[in-house]
Backbone bond lengths (Angstrom), bond angles and torsions (degrees), N, CA, C in turn:
res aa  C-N    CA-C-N  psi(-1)  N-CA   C-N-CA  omega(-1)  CA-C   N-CA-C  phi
1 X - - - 1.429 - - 1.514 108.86 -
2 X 1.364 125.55 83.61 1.163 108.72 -153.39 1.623 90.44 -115.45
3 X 1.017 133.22 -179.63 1.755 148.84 -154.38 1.416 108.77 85.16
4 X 1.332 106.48 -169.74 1.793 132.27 -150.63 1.742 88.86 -59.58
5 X 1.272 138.90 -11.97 1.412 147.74 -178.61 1.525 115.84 -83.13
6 X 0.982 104.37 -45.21 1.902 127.30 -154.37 1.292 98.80 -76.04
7 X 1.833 132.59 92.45 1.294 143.78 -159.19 1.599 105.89 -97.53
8 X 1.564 112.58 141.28 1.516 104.66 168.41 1.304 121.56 -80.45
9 X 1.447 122.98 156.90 1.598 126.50 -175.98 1.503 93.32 -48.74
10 X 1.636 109.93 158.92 1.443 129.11 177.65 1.160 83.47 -149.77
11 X 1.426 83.50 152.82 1.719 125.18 175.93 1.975 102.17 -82.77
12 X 0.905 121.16 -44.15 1.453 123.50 -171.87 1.584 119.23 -65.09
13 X 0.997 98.61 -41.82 1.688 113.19 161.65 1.688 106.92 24.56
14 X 0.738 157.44 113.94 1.570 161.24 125.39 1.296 109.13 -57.50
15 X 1.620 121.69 116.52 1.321 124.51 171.03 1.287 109.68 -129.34
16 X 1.269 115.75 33.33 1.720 103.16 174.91 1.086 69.77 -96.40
17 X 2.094 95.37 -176.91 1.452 115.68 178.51 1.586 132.46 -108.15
18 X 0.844 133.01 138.24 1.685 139.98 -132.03 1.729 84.85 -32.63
19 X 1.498 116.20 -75.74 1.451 119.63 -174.40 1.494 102.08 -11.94
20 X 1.048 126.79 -82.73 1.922 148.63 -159.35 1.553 87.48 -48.14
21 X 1.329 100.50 -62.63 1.576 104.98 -142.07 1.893 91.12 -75.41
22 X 1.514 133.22 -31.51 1.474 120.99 177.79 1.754 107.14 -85.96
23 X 1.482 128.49 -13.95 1.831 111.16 156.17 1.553 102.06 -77.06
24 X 1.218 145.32 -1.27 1.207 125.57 172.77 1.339 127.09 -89.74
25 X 1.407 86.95 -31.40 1.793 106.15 168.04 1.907 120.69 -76.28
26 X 1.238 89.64 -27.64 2.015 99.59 170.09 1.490 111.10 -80.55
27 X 1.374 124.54 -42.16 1.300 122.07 159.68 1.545 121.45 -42.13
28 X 1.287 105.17 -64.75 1.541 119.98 172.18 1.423 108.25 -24.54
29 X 1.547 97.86 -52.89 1.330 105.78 -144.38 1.935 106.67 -104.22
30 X 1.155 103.57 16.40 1.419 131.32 168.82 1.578 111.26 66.06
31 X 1.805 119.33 31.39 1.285 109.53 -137.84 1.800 81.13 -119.38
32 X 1.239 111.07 45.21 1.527 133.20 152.01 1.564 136.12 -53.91
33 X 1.772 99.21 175.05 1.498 87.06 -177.12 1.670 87.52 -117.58
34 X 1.806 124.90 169.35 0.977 105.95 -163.90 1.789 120.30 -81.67
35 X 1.865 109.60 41.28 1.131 99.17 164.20 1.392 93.48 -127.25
36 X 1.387 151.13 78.13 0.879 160.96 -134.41 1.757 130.08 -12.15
37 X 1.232 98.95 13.52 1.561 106.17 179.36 1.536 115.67 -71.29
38 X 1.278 111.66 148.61 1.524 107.64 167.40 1.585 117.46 -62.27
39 X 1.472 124.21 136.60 1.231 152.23 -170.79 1.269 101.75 -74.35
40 X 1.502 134.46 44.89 1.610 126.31 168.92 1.359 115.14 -14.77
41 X 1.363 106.24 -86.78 1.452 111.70 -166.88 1.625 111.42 -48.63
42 X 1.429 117.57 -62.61 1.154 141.47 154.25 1.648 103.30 10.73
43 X 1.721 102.69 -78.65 1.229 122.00 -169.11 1.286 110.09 -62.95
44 X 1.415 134.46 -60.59 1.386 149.27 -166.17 1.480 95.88 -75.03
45 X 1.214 142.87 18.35 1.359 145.37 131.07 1.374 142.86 -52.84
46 X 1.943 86.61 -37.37 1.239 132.16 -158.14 1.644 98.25 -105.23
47 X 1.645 121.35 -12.88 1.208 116.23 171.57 1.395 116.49 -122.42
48 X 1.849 107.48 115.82 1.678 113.16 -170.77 1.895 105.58 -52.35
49 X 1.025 109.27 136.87 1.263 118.71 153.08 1.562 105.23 98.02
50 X 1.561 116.86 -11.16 1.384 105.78 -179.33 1.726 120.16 -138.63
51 X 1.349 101.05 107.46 1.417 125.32 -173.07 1.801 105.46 -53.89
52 X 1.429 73.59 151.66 1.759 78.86 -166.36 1.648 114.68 -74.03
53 X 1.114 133.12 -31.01 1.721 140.53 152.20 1.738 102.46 -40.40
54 X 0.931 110.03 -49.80 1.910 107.23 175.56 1.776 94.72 -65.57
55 X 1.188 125.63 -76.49 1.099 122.64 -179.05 1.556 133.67 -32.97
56 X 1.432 100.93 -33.93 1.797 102.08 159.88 0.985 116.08 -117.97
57 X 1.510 128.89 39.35 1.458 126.80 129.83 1.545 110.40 -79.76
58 X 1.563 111.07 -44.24 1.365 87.98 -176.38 1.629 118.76 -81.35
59 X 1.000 119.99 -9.39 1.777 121.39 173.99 1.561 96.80 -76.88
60 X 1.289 129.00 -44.43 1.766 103.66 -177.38 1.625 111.19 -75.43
61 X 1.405 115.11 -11.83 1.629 120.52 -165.66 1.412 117.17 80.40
62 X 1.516 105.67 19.69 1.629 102.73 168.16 1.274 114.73 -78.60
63 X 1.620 129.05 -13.72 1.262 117.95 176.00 1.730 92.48 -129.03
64 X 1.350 139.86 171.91 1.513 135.30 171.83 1.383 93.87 -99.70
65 X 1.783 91.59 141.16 1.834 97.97 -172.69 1.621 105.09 -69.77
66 X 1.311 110.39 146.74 0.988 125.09 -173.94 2.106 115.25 -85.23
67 X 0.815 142.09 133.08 1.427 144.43 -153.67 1.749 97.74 -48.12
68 X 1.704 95.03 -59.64 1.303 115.19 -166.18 1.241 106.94 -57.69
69 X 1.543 124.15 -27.66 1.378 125.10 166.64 1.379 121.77 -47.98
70 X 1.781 100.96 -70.02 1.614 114.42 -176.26 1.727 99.64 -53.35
71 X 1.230 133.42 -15.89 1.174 119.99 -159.72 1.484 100.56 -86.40
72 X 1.625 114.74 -55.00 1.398 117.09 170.95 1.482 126.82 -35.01
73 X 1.301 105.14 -61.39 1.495 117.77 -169.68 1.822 106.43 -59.09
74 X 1.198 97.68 -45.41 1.389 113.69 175.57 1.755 99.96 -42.15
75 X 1.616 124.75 -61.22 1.026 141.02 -159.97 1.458 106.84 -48.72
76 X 1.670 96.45 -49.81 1.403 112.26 -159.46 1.702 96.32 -78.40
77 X 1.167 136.74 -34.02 1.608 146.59 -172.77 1.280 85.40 -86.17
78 X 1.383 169.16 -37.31 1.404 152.79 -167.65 1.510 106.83 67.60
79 X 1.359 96.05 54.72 1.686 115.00 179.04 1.444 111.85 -129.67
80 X 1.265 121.03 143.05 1.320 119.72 166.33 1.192 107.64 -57.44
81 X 1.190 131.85 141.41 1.408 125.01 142.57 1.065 151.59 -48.97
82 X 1.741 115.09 -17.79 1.405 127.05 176.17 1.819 103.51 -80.21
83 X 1.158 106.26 -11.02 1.267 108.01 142.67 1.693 130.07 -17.77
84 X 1.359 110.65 -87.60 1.921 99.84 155.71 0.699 115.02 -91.01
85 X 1.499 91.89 140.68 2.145 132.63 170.80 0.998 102.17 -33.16
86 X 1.742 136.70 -32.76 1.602 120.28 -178.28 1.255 111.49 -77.99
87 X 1.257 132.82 -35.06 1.483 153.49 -171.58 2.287 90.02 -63.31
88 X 1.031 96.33 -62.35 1.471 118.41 -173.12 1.752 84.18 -52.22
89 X 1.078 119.14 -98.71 1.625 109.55 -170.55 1.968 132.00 -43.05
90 X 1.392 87.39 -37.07 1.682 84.54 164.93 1.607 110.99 -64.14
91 X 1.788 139.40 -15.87 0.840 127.00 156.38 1.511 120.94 -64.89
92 X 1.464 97.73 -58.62 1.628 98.34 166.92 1.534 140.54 -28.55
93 X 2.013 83.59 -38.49 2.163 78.92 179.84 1.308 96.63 -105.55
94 X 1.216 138.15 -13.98 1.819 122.74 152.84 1.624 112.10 -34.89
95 X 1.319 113.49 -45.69 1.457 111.34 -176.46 1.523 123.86 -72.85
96 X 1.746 97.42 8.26 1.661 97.05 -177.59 1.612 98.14 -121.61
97 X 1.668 112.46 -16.82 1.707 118.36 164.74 0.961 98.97 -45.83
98 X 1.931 119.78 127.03 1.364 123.68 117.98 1.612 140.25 -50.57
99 X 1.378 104.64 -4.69 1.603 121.22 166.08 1.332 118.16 -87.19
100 X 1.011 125.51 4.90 1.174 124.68 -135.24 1.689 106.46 -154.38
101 X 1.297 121.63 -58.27 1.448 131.74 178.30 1.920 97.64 -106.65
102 X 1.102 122.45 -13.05 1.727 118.49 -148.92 1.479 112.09 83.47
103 X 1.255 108.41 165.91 1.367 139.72 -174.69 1.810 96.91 -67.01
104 X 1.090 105.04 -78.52 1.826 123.00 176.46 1.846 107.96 -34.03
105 X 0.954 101.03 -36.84 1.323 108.47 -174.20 2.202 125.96 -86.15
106 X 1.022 70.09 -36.93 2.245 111.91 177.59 1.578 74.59 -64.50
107 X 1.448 121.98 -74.57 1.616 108.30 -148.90 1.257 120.76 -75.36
108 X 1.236 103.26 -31.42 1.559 121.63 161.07 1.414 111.83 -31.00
109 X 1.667 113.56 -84.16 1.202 127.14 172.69 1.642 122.21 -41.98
110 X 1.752 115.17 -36.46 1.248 100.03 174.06 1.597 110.79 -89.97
111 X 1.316 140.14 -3.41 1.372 124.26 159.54 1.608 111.84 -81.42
112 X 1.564 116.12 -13.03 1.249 79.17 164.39 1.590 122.76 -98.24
113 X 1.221 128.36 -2.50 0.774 130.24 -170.19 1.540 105.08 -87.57
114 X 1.496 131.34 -37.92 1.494 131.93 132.52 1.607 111.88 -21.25
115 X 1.107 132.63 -83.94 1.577 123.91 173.98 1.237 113.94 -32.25
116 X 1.324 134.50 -38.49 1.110 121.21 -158.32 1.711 109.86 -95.34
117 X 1.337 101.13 -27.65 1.497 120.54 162.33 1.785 98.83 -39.17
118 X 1.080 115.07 -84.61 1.931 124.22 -176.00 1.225 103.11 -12.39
């Protein structure tokens, strides 16, 4: 997938999954309840546009986080978003949409990414 998109390996990488990887970051970030648990509701108060029932579907994986999600929360934590691996792959398969990149571009990306498979 190579153009202005096509990122080199990093060492920093975050691969837990949003759930793991956003109680680790609320802990961190002391944004608890006073027995040290993360403040669900608390938090998703703290993020415009996303109700806290949406918010723990996608932290247990009963629903898949939604982009616009990781993007908010991200906003509100002063984190990139490519931050989580889900955020990271919903970029990834945009780059194989023909809705999304074009047709010309989709095939591109999946032969090379086929080559590189071999």
């Amino acid at each position: 997938m190579a153009g202005k998109n096509a990122r080199a390996p990093r060492e920093d990488l975050d691969y837990r999954t949003f759930g793991i990887a956003l109680r680790d970051l609320l802990i961190e970030r002391s944004i608890t309840t006073r027995l040290g648990s993360p403040d669900w509701p608390g938090f998703s108060k703290r993020v415009p546009g996303v109700h806290y029932e949406t918010l723990r579907k996608a932290i247990t994986g009963d629903r898949p986080v939604a982009p616009k999600i990781i993007e908010a929360v991200a906003a509100e934590l002063d984190v990139e978003p490519e931050l989580f691996a889900e955020y990271r792959l919903w970029q990834l398969r945009s780059t194989f949409d023909p809705g999304v990149v074009g047709a010309p571009a989709a095939i591109k990306n999946l032969a090379q990414w086929e080559k590189h498979e071999e």
